[in-house]
VEXKELO-649884 format. One line per field, with one value per residue: residue number from 1; residue in one letter; x, y, z of N, C-alpha, C in turn. Coordinates in steps of 0.05 Angstrom, whole numbers, padded with zeros to 5 digits. Atoms other than C-alpha are relative to their C-alpha. Layout:
pos = c(NUM  ...);
code = c(a  ...);
n_east = c(X  ...);
n_north = c(Y  ...);
n_up = c(Z  ...);
ca_east = c(X  ...);
ca_north = c(Y  ...);
ca_up = c(Z  ...);
c_east = c(X  ...);
c_north = c(Y  ...);
c_up = c(Z  ...);
//
This chain:
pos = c(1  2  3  4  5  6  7  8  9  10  11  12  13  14  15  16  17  18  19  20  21  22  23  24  25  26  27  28  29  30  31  32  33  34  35  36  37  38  39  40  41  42  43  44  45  46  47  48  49  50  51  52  53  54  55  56  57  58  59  60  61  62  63  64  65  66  67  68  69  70  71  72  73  74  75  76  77  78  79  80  81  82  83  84  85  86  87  88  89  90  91  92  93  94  95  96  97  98  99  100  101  102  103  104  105  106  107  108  109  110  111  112  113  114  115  116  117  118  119  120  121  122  123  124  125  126  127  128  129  130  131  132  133  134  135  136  137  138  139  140  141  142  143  144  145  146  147  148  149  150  151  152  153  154  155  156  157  158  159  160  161);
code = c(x  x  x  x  x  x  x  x  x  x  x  x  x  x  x  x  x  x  x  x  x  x  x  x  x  x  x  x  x  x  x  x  x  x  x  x  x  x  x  x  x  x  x  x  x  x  x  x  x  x  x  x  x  x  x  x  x  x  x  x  x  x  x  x  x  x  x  x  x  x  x  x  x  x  x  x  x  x  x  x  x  x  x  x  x  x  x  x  x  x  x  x  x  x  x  x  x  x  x  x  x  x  x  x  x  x  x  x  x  x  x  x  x  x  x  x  x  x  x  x  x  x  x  x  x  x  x  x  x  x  x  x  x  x  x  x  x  x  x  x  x  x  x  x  x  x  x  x  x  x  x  x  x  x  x  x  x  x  x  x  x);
n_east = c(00017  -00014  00009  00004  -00016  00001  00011  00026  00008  00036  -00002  00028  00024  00034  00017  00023  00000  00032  00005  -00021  -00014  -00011  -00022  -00012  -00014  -00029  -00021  -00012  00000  -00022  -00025  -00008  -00002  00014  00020  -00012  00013  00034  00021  00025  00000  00004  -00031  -00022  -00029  -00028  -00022  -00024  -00011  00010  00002  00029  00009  -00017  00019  00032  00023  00037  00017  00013  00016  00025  00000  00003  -00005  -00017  -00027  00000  -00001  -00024  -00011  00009  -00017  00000  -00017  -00007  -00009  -00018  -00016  -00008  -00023  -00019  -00026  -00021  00005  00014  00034  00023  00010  00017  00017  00009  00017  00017  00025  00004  00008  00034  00006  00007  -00016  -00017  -00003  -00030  -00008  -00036  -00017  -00002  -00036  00001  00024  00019  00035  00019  00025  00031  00033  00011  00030  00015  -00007  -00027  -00018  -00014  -00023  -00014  -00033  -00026  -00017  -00024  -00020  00000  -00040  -00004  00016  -00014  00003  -00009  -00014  00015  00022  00022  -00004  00006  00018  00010  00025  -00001  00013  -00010  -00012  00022  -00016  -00022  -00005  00014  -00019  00001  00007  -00022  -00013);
n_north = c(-00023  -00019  -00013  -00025  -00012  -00013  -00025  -00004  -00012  00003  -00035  -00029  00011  00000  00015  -00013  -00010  -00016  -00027  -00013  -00027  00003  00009  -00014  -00012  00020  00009  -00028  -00028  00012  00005  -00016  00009  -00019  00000  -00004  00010  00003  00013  00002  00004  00032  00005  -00021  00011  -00010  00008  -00031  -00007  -00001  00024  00002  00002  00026  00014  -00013  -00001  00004  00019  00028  00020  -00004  -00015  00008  00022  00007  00002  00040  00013  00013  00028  00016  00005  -00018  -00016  00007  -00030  -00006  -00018  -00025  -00005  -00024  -00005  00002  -00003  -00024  -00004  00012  -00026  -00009  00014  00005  -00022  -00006  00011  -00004  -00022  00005  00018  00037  00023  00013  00030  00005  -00009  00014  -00008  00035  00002  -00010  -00024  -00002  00002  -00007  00015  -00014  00007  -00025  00001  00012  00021  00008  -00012  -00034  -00013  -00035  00016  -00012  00016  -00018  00019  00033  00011  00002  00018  00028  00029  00023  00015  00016  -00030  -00001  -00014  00011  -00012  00003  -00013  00001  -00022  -00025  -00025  -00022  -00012  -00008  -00010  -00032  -00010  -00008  -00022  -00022  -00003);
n_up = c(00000  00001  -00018  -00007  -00007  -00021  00006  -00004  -00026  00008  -00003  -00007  -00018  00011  -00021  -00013  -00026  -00004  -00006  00010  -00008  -00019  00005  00007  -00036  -00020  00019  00002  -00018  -00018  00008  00010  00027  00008  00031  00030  00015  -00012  00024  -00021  -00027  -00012  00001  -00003  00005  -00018  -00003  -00006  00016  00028  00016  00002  -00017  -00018  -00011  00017  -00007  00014  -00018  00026  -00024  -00013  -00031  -00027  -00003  -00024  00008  00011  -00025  -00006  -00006  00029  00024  00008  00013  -00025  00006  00030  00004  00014  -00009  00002  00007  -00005  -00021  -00003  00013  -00014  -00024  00001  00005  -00031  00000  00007  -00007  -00029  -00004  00018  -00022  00008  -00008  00019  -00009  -00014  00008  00002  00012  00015  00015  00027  00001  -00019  00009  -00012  00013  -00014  00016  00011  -00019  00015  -00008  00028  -00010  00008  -00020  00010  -00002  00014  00004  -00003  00025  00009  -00016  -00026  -00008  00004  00011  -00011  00022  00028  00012  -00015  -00023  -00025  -00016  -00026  00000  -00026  -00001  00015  -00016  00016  -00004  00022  00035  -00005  -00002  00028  00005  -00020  00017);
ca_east = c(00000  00030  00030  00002  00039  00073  00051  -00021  -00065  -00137  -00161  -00235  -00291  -00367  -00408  -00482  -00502  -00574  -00565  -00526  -00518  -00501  -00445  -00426  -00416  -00364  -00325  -00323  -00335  -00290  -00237  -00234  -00253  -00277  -00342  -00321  -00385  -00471  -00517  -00580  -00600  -00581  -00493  -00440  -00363  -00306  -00238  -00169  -00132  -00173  -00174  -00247  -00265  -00234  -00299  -00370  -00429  -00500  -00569  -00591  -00606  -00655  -00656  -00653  -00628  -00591  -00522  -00501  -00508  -00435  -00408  -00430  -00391  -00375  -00336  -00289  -00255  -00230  -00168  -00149  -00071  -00040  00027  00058  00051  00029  -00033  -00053  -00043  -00086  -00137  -00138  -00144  -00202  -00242  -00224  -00244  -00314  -00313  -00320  -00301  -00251  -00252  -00171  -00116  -00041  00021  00034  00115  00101  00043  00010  -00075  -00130  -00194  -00265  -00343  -00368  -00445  -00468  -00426  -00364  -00304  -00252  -00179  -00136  -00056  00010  00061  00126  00189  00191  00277  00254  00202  00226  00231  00244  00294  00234  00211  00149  00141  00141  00078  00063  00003  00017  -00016  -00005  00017  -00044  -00006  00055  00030  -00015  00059  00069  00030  00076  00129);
ca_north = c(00000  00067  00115  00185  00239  00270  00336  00312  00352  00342  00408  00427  00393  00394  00390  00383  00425  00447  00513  00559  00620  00584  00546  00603  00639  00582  00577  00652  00690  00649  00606  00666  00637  00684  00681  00664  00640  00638  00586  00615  00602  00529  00539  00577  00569  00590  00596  00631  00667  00671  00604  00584  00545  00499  00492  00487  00489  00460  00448  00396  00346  00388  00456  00433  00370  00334  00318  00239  00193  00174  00109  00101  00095  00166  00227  00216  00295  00331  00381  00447  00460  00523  00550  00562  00552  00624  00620  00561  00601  00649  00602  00577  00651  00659  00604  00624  00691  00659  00610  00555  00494  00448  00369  00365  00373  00339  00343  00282  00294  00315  00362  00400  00391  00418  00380  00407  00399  00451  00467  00414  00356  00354  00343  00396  00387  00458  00429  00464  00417  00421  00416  00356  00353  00346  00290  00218  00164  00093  00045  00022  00099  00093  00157  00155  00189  00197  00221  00262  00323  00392  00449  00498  00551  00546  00551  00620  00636  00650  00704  00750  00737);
ca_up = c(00000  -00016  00041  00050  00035  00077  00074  00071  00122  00144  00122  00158  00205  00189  00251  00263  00316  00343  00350  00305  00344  00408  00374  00341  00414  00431  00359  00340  00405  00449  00409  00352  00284  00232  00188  00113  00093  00105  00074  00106  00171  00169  00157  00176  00161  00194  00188  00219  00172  00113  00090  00065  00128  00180  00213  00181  00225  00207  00232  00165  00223  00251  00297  00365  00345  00408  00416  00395  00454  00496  00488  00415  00357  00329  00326  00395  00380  00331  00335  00331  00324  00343  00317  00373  00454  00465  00420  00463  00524  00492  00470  00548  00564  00530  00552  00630  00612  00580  00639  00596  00623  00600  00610  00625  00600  00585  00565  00506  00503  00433  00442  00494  00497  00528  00518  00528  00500  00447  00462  00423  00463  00404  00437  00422  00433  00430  00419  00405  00379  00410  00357  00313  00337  00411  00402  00417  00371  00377  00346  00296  00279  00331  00362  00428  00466  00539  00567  00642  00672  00634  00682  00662  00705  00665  00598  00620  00633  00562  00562  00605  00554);
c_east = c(00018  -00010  -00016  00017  00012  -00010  -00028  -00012  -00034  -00017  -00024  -00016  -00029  -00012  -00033  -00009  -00040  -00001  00018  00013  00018  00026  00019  00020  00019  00023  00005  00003  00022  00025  00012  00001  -00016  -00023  00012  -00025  -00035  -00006  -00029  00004  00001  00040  00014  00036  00017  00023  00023  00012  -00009  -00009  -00037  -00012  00021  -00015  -00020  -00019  -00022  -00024  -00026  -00004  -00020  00010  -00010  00006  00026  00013  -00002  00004  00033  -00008  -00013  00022  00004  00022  00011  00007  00007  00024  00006  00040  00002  00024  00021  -00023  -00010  -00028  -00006  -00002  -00028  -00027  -00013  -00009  -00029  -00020  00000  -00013  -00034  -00003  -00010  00016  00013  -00008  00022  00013  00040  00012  00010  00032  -00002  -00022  -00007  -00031  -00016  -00026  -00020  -00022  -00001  -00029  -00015  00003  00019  00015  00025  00030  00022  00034  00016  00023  00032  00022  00001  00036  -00006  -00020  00019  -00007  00010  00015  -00018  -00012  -00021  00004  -00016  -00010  00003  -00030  -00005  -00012  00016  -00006  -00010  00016  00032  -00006  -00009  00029  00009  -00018  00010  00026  00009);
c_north = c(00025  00019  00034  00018  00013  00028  00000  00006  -00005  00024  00014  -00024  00009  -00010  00004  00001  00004  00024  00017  00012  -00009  -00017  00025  00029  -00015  00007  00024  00020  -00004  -00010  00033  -00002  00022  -00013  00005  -00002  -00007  -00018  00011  00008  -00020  -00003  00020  -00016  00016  -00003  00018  00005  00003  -00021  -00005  -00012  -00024  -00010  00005  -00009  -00011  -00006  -00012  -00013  00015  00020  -00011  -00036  -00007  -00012  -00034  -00012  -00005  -00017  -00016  -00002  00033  00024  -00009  00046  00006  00022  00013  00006  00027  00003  00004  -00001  00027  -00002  -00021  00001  00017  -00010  -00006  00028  -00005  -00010  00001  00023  -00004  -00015  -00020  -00021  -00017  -00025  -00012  00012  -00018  00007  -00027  00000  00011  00030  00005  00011  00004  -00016  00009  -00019  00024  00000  -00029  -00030  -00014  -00004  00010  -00007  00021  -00017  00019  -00021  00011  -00005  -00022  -00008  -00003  -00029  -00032  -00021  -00020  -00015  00002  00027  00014  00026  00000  00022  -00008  00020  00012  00028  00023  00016  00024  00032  00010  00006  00027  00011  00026  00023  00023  -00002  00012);
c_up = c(00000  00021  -00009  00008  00015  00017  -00004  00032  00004  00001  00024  00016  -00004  00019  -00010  00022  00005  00010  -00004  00012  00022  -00002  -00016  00026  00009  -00026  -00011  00023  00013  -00023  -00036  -00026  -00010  -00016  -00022  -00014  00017  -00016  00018  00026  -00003  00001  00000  -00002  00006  -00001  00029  -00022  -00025  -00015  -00006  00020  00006  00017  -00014  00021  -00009  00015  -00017  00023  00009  00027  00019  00003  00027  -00005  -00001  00031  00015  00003  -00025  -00023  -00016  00004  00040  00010  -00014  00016  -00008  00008  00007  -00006  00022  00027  00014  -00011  00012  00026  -00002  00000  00036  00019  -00001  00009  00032  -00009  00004  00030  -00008  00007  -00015  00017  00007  -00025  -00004  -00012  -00010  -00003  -00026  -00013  00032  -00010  00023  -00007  00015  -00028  -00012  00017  -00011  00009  -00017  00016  -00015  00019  -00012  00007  -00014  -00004  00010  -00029  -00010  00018  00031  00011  00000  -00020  00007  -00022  -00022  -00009  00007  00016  00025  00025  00029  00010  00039  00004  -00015  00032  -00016  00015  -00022  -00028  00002  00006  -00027  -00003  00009  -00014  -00016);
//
């Protein structure tokens, strides 16, 4: 089987939500995505930086439709990278400011991650990758994760920087 390039990326996420505005209060008010794009009142799309979207919104299932049951078969989380350890300071910022709760939080040796719920019951993890030259690999190429508390203090550090 021929692999996947390297350089392939997974560009964008397509939720459905039940309730535009109030997902749009978590994913533009709080984490900071812009409106690129309306279909109506049933979709909205979002990016950072311009790009055509990195998130799309919908409520094709049905306004007020309710979130997918836990412990079924389905989306587990999706991920948002940031560029650098500062922007996921800020990011953590933002959602103390909002007082949105987060669900934890670690440090994987290769990334640090925040994990929370959108409104809709998505989960949502916010990660800065540290350097590729600092991550471990193993004799066979396997890199080599750990999974131990993140030091939410220290990264809000980064903002005093």
């Amino acid at each position: 089987m021929k692999k996947a390039h390297a350089e392939t990326v997974i560009g964008h996420v397509h939720l459905h939500v039940g309730d535009l505005e109030r997902a749009l209060g978590f994913y533009r008010d709080i984490l900071g995505f812009e409106v690129t794009a309306r279909y109506g009142d049933s979709a909205v799309f979002l990016s950072a930086g311009g790009y055509h979207h990195h998130i799309a919104l919908n409520t094709w299932q049905g306004v007020g439709a309710s979130p997918a049951p836990k412990g079924h078969a389905g989306l587990y989380h999706f991920a948002i990278l940031y560029p650098t350890r500062r922007e996921l300071a800020q990011a953590l910022k933002n959602l103390a400011d909002a007082e949105y709760p987060i669900t934890g939080a670690a440090d994987h040796g290769v990334s640090e991650a925040i994990y929370l719920d959108d409104p809709d019951g998505n989960g949502v993890e916010l990660y800065a990758d540290r350097p590729r030259n600092t991550w471990k690999v193993s004799n066979d190429g396997q890199v080599e994760m750990v999974t131990v508390p993140l030091d939410l203090e220290d990264l809000l550090l980064e903002l005093s920087k």
